[in-house]
Structures are given as structure tokens and as C-alpha cells.
Backbone as a ProteinNet text record, in pm:
[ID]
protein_1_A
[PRIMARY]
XXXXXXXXXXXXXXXXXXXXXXXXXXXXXXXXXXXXXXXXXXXXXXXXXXXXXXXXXXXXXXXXXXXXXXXXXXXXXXXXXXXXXXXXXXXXXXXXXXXXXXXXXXXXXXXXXXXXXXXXXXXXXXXXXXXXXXXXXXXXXXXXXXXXXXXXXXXXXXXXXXXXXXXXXXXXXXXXXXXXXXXXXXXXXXXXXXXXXXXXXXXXXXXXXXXXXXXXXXXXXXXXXXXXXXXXXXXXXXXXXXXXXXXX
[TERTIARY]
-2193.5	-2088.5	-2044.4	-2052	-2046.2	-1832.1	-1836	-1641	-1649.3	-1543.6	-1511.9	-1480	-1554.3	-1608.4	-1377.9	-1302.5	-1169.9	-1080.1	-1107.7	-1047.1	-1002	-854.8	-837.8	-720.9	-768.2	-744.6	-768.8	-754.8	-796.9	-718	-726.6	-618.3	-719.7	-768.3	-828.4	-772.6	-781.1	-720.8	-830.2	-825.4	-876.1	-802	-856.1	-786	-903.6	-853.7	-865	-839	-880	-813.2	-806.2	-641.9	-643.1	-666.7	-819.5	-890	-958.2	-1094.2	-1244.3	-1258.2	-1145	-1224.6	-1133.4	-1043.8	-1006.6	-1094.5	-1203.4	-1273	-1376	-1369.1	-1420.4	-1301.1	-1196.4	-1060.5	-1031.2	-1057.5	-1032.7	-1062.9	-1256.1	-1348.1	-1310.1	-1270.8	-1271.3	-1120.9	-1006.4	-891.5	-910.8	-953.1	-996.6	-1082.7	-1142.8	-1303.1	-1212.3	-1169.8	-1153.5	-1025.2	-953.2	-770.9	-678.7	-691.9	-621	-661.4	-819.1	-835.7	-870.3	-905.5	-863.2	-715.2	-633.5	-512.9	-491.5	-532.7	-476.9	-576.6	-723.7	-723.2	-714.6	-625.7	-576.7	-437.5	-344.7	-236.5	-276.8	-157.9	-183	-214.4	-277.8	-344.7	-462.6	-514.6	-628.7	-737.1	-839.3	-961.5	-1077.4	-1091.3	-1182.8	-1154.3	-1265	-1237.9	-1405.7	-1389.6	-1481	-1458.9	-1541.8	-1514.8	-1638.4	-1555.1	-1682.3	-1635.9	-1752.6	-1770.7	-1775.9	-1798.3	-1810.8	-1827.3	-1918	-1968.3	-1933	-1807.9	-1720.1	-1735.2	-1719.2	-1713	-1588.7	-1539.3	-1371.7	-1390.5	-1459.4	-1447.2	-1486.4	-1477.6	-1541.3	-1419.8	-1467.6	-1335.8	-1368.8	-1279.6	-1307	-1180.6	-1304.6	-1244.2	-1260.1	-1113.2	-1155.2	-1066.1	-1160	-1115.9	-1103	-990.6	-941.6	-962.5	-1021.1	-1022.8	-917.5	-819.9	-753.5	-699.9	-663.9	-642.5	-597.2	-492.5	-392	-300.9	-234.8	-157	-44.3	14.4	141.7	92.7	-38.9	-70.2	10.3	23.5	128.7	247.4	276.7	467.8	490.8	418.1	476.7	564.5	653	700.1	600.8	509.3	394.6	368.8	317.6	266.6	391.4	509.4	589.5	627.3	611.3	630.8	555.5	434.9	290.5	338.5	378.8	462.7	591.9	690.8	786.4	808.4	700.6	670.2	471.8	493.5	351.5	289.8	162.2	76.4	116.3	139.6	144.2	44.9	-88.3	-241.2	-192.3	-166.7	-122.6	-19	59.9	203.7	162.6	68.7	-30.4	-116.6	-169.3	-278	-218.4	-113.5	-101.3	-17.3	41	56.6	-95.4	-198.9	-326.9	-340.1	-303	-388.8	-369.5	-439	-439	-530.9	-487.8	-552	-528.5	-435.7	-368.6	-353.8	-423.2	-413.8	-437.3	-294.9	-329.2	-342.3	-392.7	-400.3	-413.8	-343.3	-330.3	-388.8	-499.4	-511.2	-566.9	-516.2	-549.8	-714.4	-763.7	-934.7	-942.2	-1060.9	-1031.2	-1177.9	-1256.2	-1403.2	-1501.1	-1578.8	-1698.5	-1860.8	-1929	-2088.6	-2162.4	-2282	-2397.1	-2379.8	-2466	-2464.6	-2502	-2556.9	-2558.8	-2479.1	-2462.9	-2386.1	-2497.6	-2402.5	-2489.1	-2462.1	-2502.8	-2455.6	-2402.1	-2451.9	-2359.7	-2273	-2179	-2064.3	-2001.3	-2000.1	-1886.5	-1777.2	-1649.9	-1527.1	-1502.5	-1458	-1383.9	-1247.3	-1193.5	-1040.2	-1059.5	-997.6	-1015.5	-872.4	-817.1	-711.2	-737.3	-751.2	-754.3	-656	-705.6	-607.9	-653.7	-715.7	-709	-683.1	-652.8	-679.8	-809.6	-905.5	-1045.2	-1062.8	-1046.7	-1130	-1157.5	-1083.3	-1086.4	-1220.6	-1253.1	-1347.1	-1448.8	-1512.2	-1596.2	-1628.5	-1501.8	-1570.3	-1644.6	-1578.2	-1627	-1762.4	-1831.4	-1948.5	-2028.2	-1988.4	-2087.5	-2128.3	-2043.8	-2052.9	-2151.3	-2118.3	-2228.6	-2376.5	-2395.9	-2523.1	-2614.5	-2509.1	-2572.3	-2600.8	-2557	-2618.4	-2699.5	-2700.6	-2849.6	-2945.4	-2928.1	-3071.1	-3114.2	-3043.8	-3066.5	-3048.5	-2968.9	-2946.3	-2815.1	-2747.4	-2603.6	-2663.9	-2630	-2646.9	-2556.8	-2404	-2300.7	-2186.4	-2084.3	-1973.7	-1834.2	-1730.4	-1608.3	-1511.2	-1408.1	-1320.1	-1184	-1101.2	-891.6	-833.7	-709.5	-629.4	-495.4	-436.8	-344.1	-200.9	-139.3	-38.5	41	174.4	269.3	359	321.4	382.1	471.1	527.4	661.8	611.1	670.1	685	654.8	542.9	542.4	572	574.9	598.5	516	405.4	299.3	298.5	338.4	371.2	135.5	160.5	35.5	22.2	-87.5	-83	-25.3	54	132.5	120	108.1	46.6	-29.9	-23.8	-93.9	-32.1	-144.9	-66.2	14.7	108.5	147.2	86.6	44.8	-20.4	105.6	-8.1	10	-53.2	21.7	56.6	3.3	-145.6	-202.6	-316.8	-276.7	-385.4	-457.5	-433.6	-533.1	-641.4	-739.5	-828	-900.8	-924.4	-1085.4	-1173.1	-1254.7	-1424	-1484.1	-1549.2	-1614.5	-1768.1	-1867.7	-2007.9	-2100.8	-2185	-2276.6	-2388.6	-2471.4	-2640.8	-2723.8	-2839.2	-2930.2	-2907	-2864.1	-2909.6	-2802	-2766.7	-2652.5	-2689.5	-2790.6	-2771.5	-2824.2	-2837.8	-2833.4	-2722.4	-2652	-2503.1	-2411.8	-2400.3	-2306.5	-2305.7	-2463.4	-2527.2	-2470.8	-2497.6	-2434.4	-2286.8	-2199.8	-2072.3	-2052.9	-2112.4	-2126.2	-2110.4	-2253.6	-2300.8	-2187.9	-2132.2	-1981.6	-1873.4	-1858.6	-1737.3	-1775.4	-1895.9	-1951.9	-1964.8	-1986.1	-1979.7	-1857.2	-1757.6	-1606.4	-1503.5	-1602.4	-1536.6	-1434.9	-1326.5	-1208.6	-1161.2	-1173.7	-1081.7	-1040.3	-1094.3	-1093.9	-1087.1	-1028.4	-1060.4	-1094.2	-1125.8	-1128.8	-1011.6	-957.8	-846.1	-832.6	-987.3	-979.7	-1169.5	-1249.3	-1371.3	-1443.5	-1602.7	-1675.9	-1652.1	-1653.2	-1663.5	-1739.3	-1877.8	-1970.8	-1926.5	-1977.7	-1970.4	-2062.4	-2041.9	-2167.2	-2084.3	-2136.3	-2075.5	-2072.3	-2026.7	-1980.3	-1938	-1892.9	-1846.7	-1738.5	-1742.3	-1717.6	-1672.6	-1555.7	-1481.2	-1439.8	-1445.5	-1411.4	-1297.7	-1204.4	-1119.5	-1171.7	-1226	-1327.3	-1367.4	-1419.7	-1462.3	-1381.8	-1236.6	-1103.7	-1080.5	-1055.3	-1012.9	-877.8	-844.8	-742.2	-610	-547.8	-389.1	-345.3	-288.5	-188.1	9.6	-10.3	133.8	151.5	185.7	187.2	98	21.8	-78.7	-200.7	-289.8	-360.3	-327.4	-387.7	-313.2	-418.4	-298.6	-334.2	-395	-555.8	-603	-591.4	-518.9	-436.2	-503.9	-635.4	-761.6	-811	-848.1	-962.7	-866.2	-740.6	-617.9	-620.9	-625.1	-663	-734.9	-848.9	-974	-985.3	-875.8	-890.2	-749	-654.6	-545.1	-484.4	-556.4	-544.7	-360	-342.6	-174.1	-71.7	-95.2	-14.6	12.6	154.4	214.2	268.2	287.4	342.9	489.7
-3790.3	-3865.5	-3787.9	-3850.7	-3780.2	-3820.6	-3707.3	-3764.9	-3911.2	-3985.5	-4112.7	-4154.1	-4231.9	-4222.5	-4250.3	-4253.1	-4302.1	-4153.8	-4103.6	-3999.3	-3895.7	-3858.3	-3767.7	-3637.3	-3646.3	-3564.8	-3486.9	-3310.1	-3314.6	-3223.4	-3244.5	-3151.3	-3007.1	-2914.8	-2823.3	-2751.6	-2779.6	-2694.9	-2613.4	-2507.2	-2358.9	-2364	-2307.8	-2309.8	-2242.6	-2145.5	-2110.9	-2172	-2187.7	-2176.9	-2052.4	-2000.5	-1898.1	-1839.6	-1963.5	-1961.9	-2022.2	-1965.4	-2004.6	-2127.1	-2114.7	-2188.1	-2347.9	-2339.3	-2487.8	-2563.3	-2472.2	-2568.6	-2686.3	-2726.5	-2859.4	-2951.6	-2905.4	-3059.9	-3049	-2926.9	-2934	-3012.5	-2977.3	-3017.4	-3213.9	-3237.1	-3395.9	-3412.5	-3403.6	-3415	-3418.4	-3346	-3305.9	-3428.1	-3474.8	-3583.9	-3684.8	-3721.9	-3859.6	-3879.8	-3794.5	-3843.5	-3824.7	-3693.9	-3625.9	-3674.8	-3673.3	-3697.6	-3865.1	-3928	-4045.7	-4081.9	-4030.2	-4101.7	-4058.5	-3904.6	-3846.4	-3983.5	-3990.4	-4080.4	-4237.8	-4304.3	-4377.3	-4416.7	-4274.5	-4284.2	-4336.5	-4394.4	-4423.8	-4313.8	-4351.9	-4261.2	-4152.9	-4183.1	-4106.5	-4191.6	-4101.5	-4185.8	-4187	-4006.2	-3996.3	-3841.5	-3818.9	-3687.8	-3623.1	-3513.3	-3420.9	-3276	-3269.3	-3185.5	-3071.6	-2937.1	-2849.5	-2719.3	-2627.9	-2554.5	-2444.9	-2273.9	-2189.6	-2087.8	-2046.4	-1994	-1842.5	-1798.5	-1673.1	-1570.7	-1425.8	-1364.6	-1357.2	-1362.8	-1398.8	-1582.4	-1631.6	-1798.1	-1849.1	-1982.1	-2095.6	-2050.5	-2111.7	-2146.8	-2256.4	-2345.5	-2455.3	-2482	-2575.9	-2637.6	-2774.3	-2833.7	-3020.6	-3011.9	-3107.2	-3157.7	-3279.7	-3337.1	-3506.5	-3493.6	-3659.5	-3697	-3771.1	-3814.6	-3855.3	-3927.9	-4028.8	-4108.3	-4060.6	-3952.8	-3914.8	-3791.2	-3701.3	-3553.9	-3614.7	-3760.4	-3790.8	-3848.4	-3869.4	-3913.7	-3819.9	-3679.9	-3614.7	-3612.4	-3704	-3690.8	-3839.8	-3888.9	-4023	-4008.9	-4153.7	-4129.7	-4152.1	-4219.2	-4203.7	-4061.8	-4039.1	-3845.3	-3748.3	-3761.5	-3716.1	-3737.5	-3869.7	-3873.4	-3849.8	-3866.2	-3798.1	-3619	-3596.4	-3448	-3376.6	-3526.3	-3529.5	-3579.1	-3683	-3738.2	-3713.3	-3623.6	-3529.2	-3626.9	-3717.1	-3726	-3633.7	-3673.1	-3577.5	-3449.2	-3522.1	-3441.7	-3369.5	-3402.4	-3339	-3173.9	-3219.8	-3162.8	-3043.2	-3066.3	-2968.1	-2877.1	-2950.3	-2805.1	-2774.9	-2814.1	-2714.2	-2630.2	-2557.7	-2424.8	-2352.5	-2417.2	-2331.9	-2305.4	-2369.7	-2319.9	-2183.1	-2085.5	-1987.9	-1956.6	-1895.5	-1864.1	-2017.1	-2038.1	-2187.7	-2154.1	-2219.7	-2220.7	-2368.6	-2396.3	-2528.4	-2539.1	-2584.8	-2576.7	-2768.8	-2788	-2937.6	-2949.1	-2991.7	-2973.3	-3128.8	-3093.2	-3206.7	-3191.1	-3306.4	-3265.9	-3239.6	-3143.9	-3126.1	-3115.7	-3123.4	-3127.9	-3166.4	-3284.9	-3294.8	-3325.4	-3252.9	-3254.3	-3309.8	-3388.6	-3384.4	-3546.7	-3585.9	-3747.8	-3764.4	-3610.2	-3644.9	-3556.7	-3531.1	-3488.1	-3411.4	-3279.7	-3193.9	-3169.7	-3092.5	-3067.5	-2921.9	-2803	-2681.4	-2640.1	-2573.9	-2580.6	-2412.8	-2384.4	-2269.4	-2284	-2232.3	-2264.3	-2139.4	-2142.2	-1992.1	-2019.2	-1973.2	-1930.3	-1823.3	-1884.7	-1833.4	-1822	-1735.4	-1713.9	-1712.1	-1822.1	-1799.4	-1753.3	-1635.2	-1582.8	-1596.4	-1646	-1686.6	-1862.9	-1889.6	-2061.2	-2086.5	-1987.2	-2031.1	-2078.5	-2041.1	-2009.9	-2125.5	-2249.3	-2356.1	-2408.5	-2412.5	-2439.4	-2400.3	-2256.3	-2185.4	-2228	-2247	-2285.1	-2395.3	-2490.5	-2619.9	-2611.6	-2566.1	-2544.6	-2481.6	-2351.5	-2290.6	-2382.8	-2502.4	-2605.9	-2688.8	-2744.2	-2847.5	-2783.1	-2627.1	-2592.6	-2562.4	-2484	-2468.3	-2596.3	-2729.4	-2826.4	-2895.3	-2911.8	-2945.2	-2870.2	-2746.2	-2647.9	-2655	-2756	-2693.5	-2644.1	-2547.2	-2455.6	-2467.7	-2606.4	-2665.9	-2797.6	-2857.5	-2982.2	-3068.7	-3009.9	-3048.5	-2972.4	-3002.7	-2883.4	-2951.7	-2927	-2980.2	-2871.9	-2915.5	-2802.3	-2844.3	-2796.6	-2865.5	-2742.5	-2770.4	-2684.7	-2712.8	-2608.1	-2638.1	-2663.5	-2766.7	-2835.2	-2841.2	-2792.5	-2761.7	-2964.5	-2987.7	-3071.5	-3096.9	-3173.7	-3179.6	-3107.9	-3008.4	-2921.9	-2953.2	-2889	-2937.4	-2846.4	-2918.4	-2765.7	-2713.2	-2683.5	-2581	-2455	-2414.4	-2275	-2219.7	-2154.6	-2122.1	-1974.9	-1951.3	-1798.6	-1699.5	-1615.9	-1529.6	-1367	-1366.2	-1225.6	-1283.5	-1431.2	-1488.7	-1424.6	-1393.9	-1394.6	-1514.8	-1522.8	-1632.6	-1718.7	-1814.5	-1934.2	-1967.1	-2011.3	-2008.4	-2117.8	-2237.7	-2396	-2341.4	-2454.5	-2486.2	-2325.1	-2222.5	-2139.3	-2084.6	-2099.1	-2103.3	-2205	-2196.6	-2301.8	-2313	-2417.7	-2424.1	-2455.1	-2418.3	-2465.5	-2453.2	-2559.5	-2633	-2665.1	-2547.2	-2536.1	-2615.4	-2708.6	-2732	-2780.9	-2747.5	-2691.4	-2727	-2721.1	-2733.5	-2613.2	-2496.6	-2334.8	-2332.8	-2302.6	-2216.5	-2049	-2001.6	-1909.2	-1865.9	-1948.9	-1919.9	-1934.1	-2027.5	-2083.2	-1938.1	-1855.9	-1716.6	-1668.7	-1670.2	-1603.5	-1644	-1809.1	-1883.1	-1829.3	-1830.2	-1809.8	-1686.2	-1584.9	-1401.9	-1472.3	-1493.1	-1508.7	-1590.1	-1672.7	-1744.7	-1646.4	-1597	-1497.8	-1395.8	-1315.9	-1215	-1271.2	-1401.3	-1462.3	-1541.3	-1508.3	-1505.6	-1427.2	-1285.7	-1172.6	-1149	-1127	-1096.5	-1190.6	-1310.3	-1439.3	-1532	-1506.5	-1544.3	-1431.8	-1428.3	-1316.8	-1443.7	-1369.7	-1439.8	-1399.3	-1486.2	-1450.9	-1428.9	-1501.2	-1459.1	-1463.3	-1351.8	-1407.1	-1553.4	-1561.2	-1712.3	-1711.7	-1828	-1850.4	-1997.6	-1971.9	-2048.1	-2187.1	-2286.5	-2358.7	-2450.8	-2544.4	-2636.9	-2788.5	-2899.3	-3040.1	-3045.3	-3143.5	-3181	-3343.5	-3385.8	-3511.1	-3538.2	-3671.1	-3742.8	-3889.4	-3923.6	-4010.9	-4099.4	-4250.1	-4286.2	-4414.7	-4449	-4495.6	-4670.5	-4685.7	-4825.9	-4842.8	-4738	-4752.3	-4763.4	-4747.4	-4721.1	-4849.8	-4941.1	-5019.5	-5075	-5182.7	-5209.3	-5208.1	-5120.1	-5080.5	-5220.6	-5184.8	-5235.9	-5207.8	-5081.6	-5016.3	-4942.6	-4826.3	-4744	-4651.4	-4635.3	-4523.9	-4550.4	-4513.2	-4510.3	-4500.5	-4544.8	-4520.3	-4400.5	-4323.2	-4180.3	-4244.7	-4125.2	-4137.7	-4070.7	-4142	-4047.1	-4110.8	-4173.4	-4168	-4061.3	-4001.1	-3894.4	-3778.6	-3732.6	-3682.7	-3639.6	-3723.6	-3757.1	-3698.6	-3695.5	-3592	-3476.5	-3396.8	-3278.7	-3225.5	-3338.6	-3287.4	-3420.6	-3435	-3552.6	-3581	-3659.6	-3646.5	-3567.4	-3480.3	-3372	-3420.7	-3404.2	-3392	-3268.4	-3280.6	-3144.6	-3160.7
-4481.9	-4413	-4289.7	-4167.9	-4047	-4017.1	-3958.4	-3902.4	-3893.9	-3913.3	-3879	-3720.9	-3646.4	-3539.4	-3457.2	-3478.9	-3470.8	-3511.1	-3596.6	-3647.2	-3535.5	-3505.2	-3400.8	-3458.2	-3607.6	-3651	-3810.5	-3823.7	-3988.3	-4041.5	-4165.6	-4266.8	-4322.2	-4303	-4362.4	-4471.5	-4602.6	-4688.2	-4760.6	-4817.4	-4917.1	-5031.2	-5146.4	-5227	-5382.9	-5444.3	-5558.3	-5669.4	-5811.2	-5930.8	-6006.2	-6055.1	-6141.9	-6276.7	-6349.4	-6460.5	-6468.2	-6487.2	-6466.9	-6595.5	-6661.6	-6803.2	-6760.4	-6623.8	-6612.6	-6465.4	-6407.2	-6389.6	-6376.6	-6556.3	-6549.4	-6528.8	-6590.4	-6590	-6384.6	-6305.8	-6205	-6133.8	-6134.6	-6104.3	-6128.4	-6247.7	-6291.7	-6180.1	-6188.9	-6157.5	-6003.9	-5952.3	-5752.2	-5781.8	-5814.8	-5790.1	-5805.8	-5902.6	-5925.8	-5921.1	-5907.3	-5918.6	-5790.3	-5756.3	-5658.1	-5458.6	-5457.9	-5370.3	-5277.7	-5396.4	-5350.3	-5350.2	-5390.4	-5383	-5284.4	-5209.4	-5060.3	-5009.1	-4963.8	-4899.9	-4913.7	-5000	-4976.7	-4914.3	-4845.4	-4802.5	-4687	-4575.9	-4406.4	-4388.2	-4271	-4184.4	-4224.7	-4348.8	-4443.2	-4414	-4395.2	-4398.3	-4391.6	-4470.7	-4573.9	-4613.3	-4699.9	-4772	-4749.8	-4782.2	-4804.5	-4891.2	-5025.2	-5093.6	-5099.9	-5120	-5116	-5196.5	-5232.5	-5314.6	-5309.3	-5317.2	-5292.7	-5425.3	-5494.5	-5625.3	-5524.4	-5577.3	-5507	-5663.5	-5659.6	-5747	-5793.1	-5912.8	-6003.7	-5966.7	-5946.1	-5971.9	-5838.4	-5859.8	-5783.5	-5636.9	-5541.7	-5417.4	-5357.2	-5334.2	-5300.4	-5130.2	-5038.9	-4946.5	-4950.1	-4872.8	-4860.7	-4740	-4679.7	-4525.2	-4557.8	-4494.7	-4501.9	-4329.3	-4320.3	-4191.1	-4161.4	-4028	-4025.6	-3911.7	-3909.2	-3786.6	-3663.6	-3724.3	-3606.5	-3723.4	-3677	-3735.1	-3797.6	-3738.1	-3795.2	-3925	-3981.2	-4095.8	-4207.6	-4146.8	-4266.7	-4233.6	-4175.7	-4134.7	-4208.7	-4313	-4344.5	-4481.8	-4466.8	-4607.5	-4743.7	-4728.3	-4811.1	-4879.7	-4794.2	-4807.3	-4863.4	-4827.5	-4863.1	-5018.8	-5073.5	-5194.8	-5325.5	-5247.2	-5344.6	-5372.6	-5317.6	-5330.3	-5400.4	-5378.8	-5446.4	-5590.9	-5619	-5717.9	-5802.5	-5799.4	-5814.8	-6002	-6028.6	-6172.7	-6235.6	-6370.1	-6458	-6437.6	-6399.7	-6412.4	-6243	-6167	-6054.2	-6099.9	-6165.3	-6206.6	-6277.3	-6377.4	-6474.5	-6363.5	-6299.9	-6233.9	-6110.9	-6050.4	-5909.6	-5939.3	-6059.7	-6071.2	-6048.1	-6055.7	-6080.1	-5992.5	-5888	-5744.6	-5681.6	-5667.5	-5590.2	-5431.3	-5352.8	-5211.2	-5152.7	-5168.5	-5108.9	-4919	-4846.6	-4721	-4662.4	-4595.1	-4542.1	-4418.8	-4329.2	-4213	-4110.9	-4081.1	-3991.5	-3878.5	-3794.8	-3658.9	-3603.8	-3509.1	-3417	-3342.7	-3337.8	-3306.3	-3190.1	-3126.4	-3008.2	-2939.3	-3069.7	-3014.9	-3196.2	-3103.8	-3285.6	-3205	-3234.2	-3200	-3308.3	-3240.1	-3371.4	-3438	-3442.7	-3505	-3622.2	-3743.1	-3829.8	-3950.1	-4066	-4180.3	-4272.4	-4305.6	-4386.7	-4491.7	-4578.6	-4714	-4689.3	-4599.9	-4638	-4523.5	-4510	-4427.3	-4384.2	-4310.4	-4269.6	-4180.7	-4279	-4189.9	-4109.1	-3993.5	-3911.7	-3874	-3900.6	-3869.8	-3736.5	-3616.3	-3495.3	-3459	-3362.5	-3262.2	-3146.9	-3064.8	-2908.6	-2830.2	-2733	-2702.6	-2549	-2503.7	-2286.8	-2288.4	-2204.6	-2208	-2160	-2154	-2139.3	-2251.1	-2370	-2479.9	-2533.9	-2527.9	-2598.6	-2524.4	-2386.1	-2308.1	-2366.3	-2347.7	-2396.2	-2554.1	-2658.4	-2764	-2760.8	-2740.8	-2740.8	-2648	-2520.2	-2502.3	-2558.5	-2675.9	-2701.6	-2814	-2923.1	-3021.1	-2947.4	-2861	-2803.6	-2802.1	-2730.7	-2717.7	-2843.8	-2961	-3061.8	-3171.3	-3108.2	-3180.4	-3104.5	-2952.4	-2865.2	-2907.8	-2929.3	-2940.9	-3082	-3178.9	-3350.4	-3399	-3363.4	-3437.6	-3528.4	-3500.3	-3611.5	-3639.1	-3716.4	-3759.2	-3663	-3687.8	-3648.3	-3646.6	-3530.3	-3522.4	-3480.1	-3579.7	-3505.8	-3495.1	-3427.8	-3412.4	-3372.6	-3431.2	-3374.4	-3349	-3356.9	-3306.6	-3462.3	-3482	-3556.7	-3512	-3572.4	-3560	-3681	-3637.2	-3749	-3775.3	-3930.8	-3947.2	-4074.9	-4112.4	-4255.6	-4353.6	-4400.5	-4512.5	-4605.8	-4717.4	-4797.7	-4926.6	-5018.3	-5133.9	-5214.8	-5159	-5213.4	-5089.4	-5068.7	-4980.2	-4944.2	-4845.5	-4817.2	-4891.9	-4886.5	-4945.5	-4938.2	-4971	-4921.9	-4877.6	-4768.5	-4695.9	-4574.4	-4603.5	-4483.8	-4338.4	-4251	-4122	-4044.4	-3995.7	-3930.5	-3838.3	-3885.1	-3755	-3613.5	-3523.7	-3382.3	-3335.9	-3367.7	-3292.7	-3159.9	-3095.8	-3009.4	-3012	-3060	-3075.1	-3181.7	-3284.1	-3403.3	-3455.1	-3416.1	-3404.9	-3541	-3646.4	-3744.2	-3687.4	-3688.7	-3670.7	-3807.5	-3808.5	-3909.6	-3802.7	-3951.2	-3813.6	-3960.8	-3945.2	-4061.9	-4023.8	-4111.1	-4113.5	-4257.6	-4245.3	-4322.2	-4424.5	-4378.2	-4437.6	-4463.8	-4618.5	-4586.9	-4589.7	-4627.6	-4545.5	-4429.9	-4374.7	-4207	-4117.4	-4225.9	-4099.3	-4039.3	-4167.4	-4151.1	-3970.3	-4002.7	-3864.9	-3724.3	-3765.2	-3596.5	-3603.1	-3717	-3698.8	-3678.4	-3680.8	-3673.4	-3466.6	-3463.4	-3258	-3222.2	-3235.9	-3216.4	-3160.6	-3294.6	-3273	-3182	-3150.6	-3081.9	-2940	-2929.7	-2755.8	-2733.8	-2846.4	-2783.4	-2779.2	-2756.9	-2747.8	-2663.8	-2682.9	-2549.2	-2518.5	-2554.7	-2564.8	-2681.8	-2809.6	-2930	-3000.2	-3139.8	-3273.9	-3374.8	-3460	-3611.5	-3683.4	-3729.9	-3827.6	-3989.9	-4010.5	-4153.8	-4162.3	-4209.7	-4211.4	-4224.2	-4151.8	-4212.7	-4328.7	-4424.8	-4578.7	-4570.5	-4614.7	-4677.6	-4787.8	-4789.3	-4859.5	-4907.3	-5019.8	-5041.4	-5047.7	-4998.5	-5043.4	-5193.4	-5263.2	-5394.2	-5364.3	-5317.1	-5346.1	-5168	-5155.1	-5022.4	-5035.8	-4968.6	-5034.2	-4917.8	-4839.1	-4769.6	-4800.8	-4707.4	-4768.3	-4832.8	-4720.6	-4750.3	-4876.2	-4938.6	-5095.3	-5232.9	-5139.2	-5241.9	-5296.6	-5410.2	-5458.4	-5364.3	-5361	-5305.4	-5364.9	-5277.3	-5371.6	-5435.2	-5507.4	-5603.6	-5578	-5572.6	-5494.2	-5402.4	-5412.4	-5258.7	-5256.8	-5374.4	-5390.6	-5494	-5475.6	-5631.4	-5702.2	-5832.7	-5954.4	-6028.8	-6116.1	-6192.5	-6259	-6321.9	-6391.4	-6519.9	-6624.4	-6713.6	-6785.8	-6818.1	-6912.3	-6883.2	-6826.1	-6775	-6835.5	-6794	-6843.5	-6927.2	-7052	-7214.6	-7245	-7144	-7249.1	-7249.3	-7103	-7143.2	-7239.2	-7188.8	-7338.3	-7429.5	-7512.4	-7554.6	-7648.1	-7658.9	-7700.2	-7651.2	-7551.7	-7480.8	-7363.1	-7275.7	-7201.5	-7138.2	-6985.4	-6942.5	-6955.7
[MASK]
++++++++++++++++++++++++++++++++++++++++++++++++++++++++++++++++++++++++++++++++++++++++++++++++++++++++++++++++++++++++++++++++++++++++++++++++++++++++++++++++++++++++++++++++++++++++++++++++++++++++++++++++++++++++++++++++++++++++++++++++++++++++

């Protein structure tokens, strides 16, 4: 599934679980519960889930595509938060290495969709740099050497209450950039993102190393059943099977 050709903006989130033995109910709960209901809010309009076989457990990223940044300033979104599934309510104590990041798009290459992925956490620091990235994205997917490459800028929007990781360095609205580079290889992608960062020496840093990934599952809103109320509805069959008669 390539960006949604409309989409002018994405949500990048990271994220851990803090026990290897909950992710199959994760694994079920992220697939079938959690992330369609994100993209069935306004302004959602699609998902992408991915994987990372990390040492101490799995790590997982999902990028939501999105119409526009105010897609998280709605009252929609706000209440999926305030009013959290039981099955929601149960596992986001789990989450650990929680990093959210909002950006507005600012560049997407490449006409087709891959299965493995590297994210970079960048700091631009000249007002060249946004230039320079975005050309060196275009060349390394004319020449083949990306499948495909997008890239935003982060944008601070309504608070939410899962806090980001803590020790995080502080983000920098209009200069902390994601790039999202994907390829056939994953292990080849590291590499383009190593020559990236090395030919944006003195006008960019990295802020947190590349981190590798694999697809898992991809979700567009088109395929969503048609609401019923303001959101999907919980899947508190699926729920059942990993705690059957129990409540949180």
C-alpha cells in the first residue's frame, strides 16, 4: 500500500511491550481492534503496521496516513483517549519506548510499496536542509536504490495521555524531521540511511539511530465496515480469548 495519493499528513508512533509473553493478545488487539478504530476516526486514512525482532522483545512501529495534522485535534480522537476499550484500557499500561511523533508531509517519492522500512529521526539545523533532504530522497529512489521515501516535519498537536518516553530529548516544531526510507532489503536499507545522514553532514544530525523494520499488516479506511456510531466497535470477542470471564 503506497501513501494515499491526498494524504498531507502522518502520525509516526514506536513503541515497545513490557512482556514478551503478551505478545500474542498484542499482536491480536493492535491488528484487529486498536488500529482500525484509529483509522476509522476523521481525517484517518490508513494504517501501516510493522515489526522489529529487537533483543528483550519485539518493537513495533505504525504510521497512520492522514488527510491533514488537524486529524488529531478532533473531538473524535480526543475521546478514543478519554474513553479508552476495555482491551485498550488492559494493554496500554504495557506499552514501553512510547514515542509519538505528528508531522506534516513535506516530501513522498516512488510509486510503489514495500515490505521493509527504516525510520530516521533527524534535526535540521540550516534551512537548507529540508532542500537537500528531499533531493537526496528523490535521487536515491530514481537510481534504485529506495523503493520509496517520505518525509514531514513534526508538528505539535492536542495532548494526549500516553506521555512519550521519558529521557526523550525535546522535539523542535518545523525542525525535527521522520524519514521513512523503504526497500526490497532490509538489510541493505541501514546503509542508504548511514549515506543520508553522512551527506547531511553540518546541516542535519540524527536524533535517535536508523531502526529497521518489517510490514505485518495494512489497513485502509475504505475497507472499514461502515460505522454504526462514532467509532468502531471493540472487539471484546477476541478479548474473551485471551481473558475469558475477566475484566479490568
Amino acid at each position: 500500500m503506497s501513501r494515499p495519493a491526498s494524504a498531507r499528513a502522518f502520525l509516526a508512533l514506536w513503541n515497545g511491550i513490557d512482556d514478551a509473553r503478551l505478545q500474542s493478545e498484542y499482536e491480536a488487539w493492535h491488528t484487529f481492534e486498536h488500529v482500525p478504530e484509529r483509522v476509522g476516526l476523521p481525517g484517518f486514512m490508513a494504517a501501516r503496521r510493522y515489526r522489529q525482532e529487537a533483543p528483550g522483545g519485539p518493537r513495533y512501529f505504525t504510521l497512520y496516513w492522514l488527510d491533514a495534522i488537524g486529524a488529531l485535534d478532533t473531538a473524535e480522537y480526543a475521546e478514543v483517549f478519554a474513553e479508552p476499550t476495555a482491551w485498550t484500557a488492559r494493554l496500554r499500561g504495557h506499552l514501553n519506548g512510547f514515542l509519538r511523533l505528528p508531522c506534516v508531509l513535506r516530501g513522498s517519492h516512488g510509486l510503489s510499496s514495500a515490505s521493509q522500512l527504516v525510520t530516521l529521526h533527524l534535526r535540521l539545523q540550516a534551512d537548507s536542509a529540508a532542500g537537500q533532504l528531499d533531493d537526496l530522497l528523490t535521487a536515491g529512489v530514481r537510481q534504485g536504490q529506495l523503493v520509496a521515501a517520505d518525509w514531514g516535519l513534526y508538528a505539535p498537536t492536542r495532548e494526549i495521555p500516553i506521555a512519550n518516553h521519558a529521557g526523550e530529548e525535546p522535539l523542535q516544531a518545523g525542525r525535527d524531521a521522520v524519514v521513512l526510507l523503504h526497500g526490497l532489503d532490509g538489510a541493505a536499507l541501514p546503509a542508504q540511511a548511514d549515506r543520508l545522514v553522512a551527506a547531511l553532514e553540518g546541516v542535519a544530525t540524527p536524533v535517535r539511530p536508523p531502526q529497521g523494520y518489517t510490514l505485518l499488516t495494512e489497513v485502509r479506511r475504505e475497507a472499514l465496515p461502515p460505522l454504526t456510531g462514532r467509532r468502531q466497535p471493540p472487539r471484546d470477542d477476541l478479548n474473551e480469548r485471551f481473558h475469558p470471564g475477566d475484566t479490568p
